[in-house]
N, C-alpha and C positions, 0 to 999 in steps of 0.2 A: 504494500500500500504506500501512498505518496507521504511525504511529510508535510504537514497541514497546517493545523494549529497551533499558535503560538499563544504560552501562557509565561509570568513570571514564576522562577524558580520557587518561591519564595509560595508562591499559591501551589503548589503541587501538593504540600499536605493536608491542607482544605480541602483539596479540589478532589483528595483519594478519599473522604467521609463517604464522598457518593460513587465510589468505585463496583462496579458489575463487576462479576466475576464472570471471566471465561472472557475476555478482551485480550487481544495481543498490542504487543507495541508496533508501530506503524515501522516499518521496515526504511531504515535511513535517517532516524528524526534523530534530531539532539537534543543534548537536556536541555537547553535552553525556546525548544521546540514543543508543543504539543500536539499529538498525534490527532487524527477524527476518529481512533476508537477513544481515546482518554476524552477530547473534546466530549465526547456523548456521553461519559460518566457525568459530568453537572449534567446530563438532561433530566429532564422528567420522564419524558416519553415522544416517541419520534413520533409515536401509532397515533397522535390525539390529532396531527396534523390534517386528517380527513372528518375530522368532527367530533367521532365516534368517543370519545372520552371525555368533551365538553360539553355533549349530551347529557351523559351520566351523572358529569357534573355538576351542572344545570339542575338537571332532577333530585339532586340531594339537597343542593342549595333550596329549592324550592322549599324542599320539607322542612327543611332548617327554619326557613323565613316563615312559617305559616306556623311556625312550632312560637316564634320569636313573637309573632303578632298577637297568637289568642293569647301572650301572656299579656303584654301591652293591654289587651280589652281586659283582661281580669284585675290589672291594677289601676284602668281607669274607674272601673264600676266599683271596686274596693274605695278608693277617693272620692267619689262621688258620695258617695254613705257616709262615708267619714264626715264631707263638710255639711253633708244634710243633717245630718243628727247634732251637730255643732252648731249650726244655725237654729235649727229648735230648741236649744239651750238656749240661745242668747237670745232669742223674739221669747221666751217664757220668762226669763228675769228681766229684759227690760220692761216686759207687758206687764208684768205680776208685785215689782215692788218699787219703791222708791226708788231718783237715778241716787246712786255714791259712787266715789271715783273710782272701786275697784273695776264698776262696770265696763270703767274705758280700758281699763287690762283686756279683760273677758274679749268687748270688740276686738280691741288690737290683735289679741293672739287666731282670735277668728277671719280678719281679714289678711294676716300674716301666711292661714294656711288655706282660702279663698285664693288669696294669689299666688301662691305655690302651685296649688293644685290645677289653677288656671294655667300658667306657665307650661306645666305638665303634660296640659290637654293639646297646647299648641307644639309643644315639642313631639309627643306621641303622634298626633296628627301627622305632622311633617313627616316623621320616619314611617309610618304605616303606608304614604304615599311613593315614598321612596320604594318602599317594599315593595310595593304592588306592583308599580314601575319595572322594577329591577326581577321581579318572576315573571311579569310580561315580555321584557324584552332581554333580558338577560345582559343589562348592564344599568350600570347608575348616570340618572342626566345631569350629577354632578362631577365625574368622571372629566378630563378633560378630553382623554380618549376614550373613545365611546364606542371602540370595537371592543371584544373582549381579549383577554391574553390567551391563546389556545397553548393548551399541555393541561388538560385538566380544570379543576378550579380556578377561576380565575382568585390572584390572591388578595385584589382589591376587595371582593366578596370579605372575605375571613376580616383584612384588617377593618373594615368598615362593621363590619360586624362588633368586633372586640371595640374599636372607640365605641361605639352605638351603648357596648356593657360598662364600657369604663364611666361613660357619661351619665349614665345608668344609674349608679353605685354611687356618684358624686352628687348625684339630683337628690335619692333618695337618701343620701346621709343628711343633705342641708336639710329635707323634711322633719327628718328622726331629730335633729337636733334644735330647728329651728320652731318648729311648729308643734311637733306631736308630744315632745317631754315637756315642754313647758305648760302645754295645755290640761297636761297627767298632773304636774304639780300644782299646778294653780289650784285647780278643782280640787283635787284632793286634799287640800292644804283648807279650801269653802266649805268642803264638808265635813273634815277634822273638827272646823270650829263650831258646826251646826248653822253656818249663818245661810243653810242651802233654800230655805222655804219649805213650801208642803212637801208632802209624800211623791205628788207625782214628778216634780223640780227633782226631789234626789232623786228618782229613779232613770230621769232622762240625763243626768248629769252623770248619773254611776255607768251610764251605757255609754255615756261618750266616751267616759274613761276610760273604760273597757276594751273600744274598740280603737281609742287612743294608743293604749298598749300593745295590740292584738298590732297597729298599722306602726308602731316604735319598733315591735322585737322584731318582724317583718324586714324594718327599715334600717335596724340595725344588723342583719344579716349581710346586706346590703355594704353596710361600714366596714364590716369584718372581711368580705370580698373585699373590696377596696384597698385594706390595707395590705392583703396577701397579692393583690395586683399589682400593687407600686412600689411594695417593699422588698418582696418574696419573686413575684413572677419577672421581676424587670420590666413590665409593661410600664413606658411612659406615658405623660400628654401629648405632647407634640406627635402627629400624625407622621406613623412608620412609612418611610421609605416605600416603593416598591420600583425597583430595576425589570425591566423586560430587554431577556435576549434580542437582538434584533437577526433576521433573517441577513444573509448576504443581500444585496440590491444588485444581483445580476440577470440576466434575459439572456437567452440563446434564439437564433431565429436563421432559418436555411433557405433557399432561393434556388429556383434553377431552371433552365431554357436548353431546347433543343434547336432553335431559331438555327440556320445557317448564317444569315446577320451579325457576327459577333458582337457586334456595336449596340445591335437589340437586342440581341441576346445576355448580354449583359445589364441591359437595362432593366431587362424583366425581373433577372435575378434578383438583381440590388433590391426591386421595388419589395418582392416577396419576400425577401429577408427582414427586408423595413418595416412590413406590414405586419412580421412576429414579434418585433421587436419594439418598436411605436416610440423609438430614441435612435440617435443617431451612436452606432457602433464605436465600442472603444478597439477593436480589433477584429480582422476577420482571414479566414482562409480562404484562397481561389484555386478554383481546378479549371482544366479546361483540356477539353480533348487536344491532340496533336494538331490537329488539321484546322483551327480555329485562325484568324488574323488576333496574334495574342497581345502585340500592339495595341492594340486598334480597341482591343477588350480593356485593356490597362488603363488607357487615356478616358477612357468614359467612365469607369470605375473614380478616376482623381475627381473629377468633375463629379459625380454623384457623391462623393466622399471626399471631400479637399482635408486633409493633413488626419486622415483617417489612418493608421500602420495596417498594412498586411503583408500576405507573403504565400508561399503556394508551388504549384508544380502543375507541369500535367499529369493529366489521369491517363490509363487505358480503357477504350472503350467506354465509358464513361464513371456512374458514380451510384451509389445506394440513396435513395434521401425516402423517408418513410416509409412507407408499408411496399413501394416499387423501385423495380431494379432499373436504372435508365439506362440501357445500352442502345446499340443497333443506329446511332446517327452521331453529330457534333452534339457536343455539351457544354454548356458554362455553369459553372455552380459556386455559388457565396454563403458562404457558414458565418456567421458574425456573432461576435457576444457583446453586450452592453454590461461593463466593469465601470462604473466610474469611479469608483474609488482604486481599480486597480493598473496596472503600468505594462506596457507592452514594445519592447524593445526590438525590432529589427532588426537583422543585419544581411550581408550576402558577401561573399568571397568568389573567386575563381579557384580551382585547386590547381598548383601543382603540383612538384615530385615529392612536397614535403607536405601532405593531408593534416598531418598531428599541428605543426607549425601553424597551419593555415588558420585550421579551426580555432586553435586558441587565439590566437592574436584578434580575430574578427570578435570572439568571444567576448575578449576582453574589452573590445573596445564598445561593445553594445552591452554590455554592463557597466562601463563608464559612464552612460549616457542615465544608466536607471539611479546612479550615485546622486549625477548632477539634481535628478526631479524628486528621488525620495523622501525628502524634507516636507513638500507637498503630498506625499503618498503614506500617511502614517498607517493607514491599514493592510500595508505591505510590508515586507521588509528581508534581509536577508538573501540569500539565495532563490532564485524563479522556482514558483509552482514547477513549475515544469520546461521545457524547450521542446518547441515544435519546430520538426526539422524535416525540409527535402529538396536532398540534392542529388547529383549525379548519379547514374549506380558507377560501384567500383570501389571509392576510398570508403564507404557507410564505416567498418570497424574503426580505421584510423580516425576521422572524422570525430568518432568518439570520445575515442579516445584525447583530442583534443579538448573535449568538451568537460570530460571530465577534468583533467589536470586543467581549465580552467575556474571551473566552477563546482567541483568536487566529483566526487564517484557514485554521491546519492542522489545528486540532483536528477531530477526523470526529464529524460531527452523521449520523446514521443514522435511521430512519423513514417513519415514513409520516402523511398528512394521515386523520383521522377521516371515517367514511364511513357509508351508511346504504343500504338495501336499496335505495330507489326515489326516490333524491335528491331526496326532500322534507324535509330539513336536520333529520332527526333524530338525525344523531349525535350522539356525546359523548367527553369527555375526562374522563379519573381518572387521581390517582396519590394515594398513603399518607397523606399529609400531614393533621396537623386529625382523624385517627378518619376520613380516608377522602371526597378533596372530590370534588365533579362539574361539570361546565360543560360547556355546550352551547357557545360562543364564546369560546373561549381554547385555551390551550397547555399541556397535560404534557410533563412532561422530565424525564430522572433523569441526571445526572451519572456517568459510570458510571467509576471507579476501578479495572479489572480487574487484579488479578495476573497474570493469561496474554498471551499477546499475542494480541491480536483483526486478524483482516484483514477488507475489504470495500469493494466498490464500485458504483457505479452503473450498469447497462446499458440500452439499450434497446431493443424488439426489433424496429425495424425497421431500414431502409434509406434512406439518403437517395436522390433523385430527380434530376435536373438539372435540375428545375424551381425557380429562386429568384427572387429578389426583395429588395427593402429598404423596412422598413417607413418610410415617410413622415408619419405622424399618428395620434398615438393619445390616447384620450378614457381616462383615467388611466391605471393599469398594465394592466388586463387587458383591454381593446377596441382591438381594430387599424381601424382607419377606412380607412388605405388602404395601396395598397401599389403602389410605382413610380408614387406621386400617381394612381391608379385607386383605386375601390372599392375595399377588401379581398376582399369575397365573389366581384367580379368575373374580378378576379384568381383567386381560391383555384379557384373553379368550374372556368376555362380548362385550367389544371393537373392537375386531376379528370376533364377531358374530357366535363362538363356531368355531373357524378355529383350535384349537388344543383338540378341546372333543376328538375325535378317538383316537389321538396320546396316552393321559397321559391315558385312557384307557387299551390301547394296550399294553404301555412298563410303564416301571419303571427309574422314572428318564430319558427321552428321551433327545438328542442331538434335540435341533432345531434350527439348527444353517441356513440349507438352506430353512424349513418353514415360519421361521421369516425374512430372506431377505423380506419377500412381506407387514410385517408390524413390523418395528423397531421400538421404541421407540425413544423421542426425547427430547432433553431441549430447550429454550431459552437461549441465551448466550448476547442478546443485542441487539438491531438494527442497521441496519443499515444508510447513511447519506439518503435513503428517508422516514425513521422513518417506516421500512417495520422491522421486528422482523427477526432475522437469529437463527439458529436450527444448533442443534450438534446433527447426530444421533445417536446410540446408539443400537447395535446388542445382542439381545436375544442369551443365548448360549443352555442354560439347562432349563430343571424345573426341581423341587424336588416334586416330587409325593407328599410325604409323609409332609412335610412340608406348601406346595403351595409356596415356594421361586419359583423367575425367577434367573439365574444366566447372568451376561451379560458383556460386553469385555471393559468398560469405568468403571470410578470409578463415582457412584452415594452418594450423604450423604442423609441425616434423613431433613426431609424439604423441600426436594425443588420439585420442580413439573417436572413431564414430562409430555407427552403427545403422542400419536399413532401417526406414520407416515405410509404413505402408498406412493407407486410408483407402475411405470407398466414398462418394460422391454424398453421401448421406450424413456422412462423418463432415466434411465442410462442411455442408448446409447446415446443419445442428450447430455446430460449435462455435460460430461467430456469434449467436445468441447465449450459447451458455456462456461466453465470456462476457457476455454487459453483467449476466444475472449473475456471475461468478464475484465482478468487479463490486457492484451493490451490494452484494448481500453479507460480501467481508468488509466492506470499507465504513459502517459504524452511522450509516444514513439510508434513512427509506426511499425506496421509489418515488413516493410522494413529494422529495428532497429534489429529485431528479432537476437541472433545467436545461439538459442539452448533452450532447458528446460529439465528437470527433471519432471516427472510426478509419482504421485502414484494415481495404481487405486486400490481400493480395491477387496481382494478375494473375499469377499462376490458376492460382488457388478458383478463380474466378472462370478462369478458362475451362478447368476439370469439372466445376459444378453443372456447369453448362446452360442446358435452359431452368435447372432446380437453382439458379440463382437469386430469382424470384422470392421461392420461399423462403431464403435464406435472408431477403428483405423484410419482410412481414414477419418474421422471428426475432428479426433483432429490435422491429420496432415494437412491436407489443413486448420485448425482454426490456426497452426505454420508458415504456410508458408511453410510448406516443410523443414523448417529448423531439426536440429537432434536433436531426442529427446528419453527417454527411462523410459517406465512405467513399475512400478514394480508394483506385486500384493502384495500385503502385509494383516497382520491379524489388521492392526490398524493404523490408519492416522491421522499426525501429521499437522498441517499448523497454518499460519497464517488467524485469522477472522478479520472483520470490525470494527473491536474495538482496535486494533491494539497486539491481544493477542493471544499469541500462544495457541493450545489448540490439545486436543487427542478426536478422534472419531472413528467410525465404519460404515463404508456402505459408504463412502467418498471419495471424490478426492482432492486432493493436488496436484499445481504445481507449479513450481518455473521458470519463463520465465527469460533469460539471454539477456541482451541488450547490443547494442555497444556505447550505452551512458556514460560516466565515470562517477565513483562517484564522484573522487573530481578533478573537472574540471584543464587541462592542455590545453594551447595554443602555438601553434608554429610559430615563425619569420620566415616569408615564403620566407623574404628575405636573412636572415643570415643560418636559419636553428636552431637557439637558441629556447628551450622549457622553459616555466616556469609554474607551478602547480599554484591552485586559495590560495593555503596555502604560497606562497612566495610575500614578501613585495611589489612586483614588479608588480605583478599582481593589484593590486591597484589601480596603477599609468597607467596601458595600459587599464582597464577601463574606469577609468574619462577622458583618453583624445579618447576616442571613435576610438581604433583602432581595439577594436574586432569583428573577423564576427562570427556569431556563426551555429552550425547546424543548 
């Protein structure tokens, strides 16, 4: 999995109170990094994102509220008695004897608990209406945000609740102390002395008293809550905090035309990609068949997007883009994501004899450029989400290896090698730079800085064989000469069960580029975390008659072993979708999470499926969700493996899934509207005192 989220060191043992068990750590993250499975330990729940548990929650809250208000009616009609029976007190001694100034006590302490319990009536009122409001529509109109928090309860519910009890306790002390003991005293103190009148005066005096007491110890329960509130529970006055995670602010949206027009054809795309996106692109990928005017595509592209970055290749044949496979004519296609808060660096080189040299230095200089804007870019930081890379075929291993000794060995380089209908090496490479450059023998690459967290890895879809071998001699990186000090082809043939005798017969030096789709070669690259071995495979181009060399599209060295893979037409089709849902369902985010991917699938691979390429579309889209996505066919596929290392193959898929999870977590004061990032001091302090709700 990619490295994602960024939290402070210093929160990691907070942040492990809410640790799930059975999480791994994100493959390449450092400590000063957090992962998007740790990221999901502060969640609540990814699952409530579709409703379904703010439903629940809703329905509890309800009962809560309606439990809350018939108490509210029992201690209005409890007061209401109280001062009814008190007022009959006082209209029968002032009716029934001469006025003396005790009388005016007697009023005062009656109009003292008339206005209490008036008070009472307006403030009960107020909140009953609130209530009702708030089980109607499932938020408060005094909220300043007035959607709810989804992950559950919302926790404005609870704290408004608990001030509603605290206020509660405070009302009903000032009653018990201010109103109902003194009225217990007085009286009792008029009757002590006999100066109450007739029989029936005490008896209506002894009932106030009574119920004096009855609404005291009541009121005084009330005090005693109180103080275990504010002394004991830590509950303050001042209204708690409440932080809401905020989602990433990205959009994904794809485009694409089959127009012979490239100029319209590009226009269409741009528009349909706009129309997913309904903001102007922070970066985007371009494919375009071989046979396009790719000029002519580029310059309409500046113009529809002026100081927009992108970068691209051509496809073969064309490209995947939702539930249909688009081959059989010209293509143009636009994949774009809206990041505003995130950074997208360009770059492009020519290669020479020195790939490693090349890559880095270009590397370095289009990380230069992320240096200079990061100051601006706080919800970035560090090393690229990822690199999206496609150039030549031929250097792809070196290439990498530049990329890493620029920018480390974890960083996920993602892509695909540029490719062309009928591998007569008319592809090309473009990306933004210069008003929009092009090369037929070099490398595009864009830095890519995402806000969200991005997952993705390498697969491939076949099978290894128990056929292997170690290569013994080879005539630079890509011709294997022999293998177990035999021929290569002799060897490969044997393995095959004589699947190329006819061919090297027939011709001289034979292309078997689409005979070998049915059994590539393969390495071991590592295992994986259930100690299962994972395979890079490895696509036969040529044989050399004369020699018995294999020639083939990865760089192999002297030593190491490969071994025969084999698949069957069924096996691709399936498997470019089990890798979205492979990518998902380990990387610590729901489907519902989803907002886009990038896919490469390979030519080869593309060619073998043949017309089951199709469903090979409509599997990967319902394995996205339906979200927008665009596969390009390419000569050589770049990803991320299980070992957290980037690496180049043949016969492969690659895809890079875009989430609305952030890399480095931002919370919002849903009361004020104030944000702070998980890299701000402040952030710290609205952890420990537990006011974050998270996704």
């Amino acid at each position: 999995s990619f490295p994602s989220v960024w939290i402070s060191p210093s929160l990691l043992v907070m942040a492990s109170a809410a640790t799930s068990p059975g999480r791994r750590q994100s493959i390449g993250s450092s400590p000063s990094r957090m992962s998007s499975e740790r990221m999901s330990r502060l969640s609540l729940s990814t699952a409530s994102i579709d409703g379904g548990l703010d439903l629940i929650a809703m329905e509890k809250e309800r009962k809560k509220l309606a439990a809350e208000m018939k108490s509210l009616k029992l201690e209005f009609a409890l007061d209401f008695l109280d001062v009814s029976v008190k007022s009959l007190v006082v209209i029968s001694v002032l009716t029934g004897y001469e006025f003396v100034p005790s009388h005016l006590a007697l009023v005062g302490l009656l109009m003292i608990a008339l206005f209490l319990s008036l008070v009472a009536v307006g403030i009960r009122l107020r909140n009953m209406q609130d209530l009702q409001f708030l089980v109607r529509h499932g938020f408060s109109r005094r909220w300043k945000k007035k959607e709810r928090i989804s992950g559950g309860q919302d926790p404005r519910v609870v704290r408004d609740a608990e001030r509603r009890q605290l206020h509660h306790f405070i009302f009903r002390t000032v009653q018990a102390w201010c109103a109902d003991l003194p009225w217990i005293v007085f009286n009792v103190n008029r009757v002590a002395q006999k100066g109450g009148g007739g029989g029936a005066e005490v008896v209506l005096r002894t009932v106030s008293i009574a119920m004096a007491g009855f609404g005291f110890g009541m009121k005084f329960a009330a005090f005693v809550n109180l103080v275990k509130m504010t002394l004991f529970s830590g509950v303050k006055m001042s209204m708690k905090e409440v932080w809401e995670e905020l989602p990433a602010d990205v959009k994904c949206g794809v485009g694409h035309s089959d127009d012979a027009d490239t100029a319209a054809a590009m226009r269409v795309a741009f528009k349909q990609c706009m129309g997913q996106l309904a903001d102007t692109p922070s970066f985007m990928v371009v494919a375009m068949t071989a046979d396009h005017d790719h000029r002519a595509g580029l310059d309409v592209l500046a113009e529809l997007a002026p100081g927009v970055p992108y970068s691209g290749s051509t496809t073969c044949r064309g490209a995947l883009i939702g539930d249909k496979a688009m081959h059989g004519g010209q293509l143009v296609a636009v994949w774009g994501i809206y990041d505003p808060e995130g950074f997208y660096a360009p770059g492009i080189f020519e290669y020479t004899e020195k790939p490693v040299e090349d890559a880095f230095r270009a590397c370095k200089k289009a990380y230069g450029n992320f240096k200079v804007e990061r100051e601006t870019k706080k919800s970035v930081h560090g090393v690229p989400s990822f690199v999206w890379f496609n150039g030549a075929p031929d250097p792809e291993d070196r290439t990498l290896e530049g990329f890493a000794k620029a920018l480390g060995e974890n960083t996920p380089v993602v892509g695909g090698s540029s490719a062309d209908n009928d591998i007569s090496g008319k592809w090309k490479q473009w990306c933004s730079l210069n008003g929009g450059t092009i090369t037929s023998s070099g490398c595009s690459f864009t830095l890519c800085f995402c806000s969200a967290v991005v997952q993705g890895q390498l697969f491939t879809g076949y099978n290894a064989t128990g056929k292997k071998g170690v290569v013994t001699q080879m005539e630079g990186t890509r011709k294997i000469c022999t293998i177990d000090d035999r021929p290569a082809i002799e060897v490969y043939n044997e393995w095959t069960g004589g699947h190329y005798s006819e061919l090297m017969e027939t011709k001289e030096n034979p292309n078997i580029l689409a005979e070998s789709s049915l059994y590539p070669l393969g390495q071991v690259c590592g295992q994986d975390e259930d100690g299962e071995p994972f395979y890079r495979s490895i696509h036969p181009s040529q044989i050399w008659t004369k020699t018995g060399a294999v020639q083939v599209f990865s760089d192999v060295k002297e030593g190491e072993s490969i071994v025969m893979m084999s698949g069957t037409k069924e096996n691709v089709v399936n498997r470019i979708a089990g890798v979205a849902s492979h990518i998902v369902r380990t990387s610590g985010f729901s489907l519902q999470e989803v907002r886009g991917s990038l896919v490469i699938f390979c030519a080869g691979a593309m060619m073998f499926a043949g017309d089951s390429i199709g469903i090979a579309a409509q599997k990967l889209n319902t394995a996205l969700g339906g979200t927008p996505y665009m596969g390009m066919h390419t000569f050589g596929e770049q990803g991320m493996f299980p070992d957290g290392l980037s690496r180049h193959g043949n016969l492969m898929f690659s895809a890079l899934v875009v989430s609305s999870r952030r890399r480095i977590m931002k919370v919002l004061n849903v009361d004020t509207g104030r944000s702070v990032l998980a890299t701000e001091p402040e952030f710290e302090r609205i952890l420990a005192q537990g006011c974050l709700h998270t996704l």
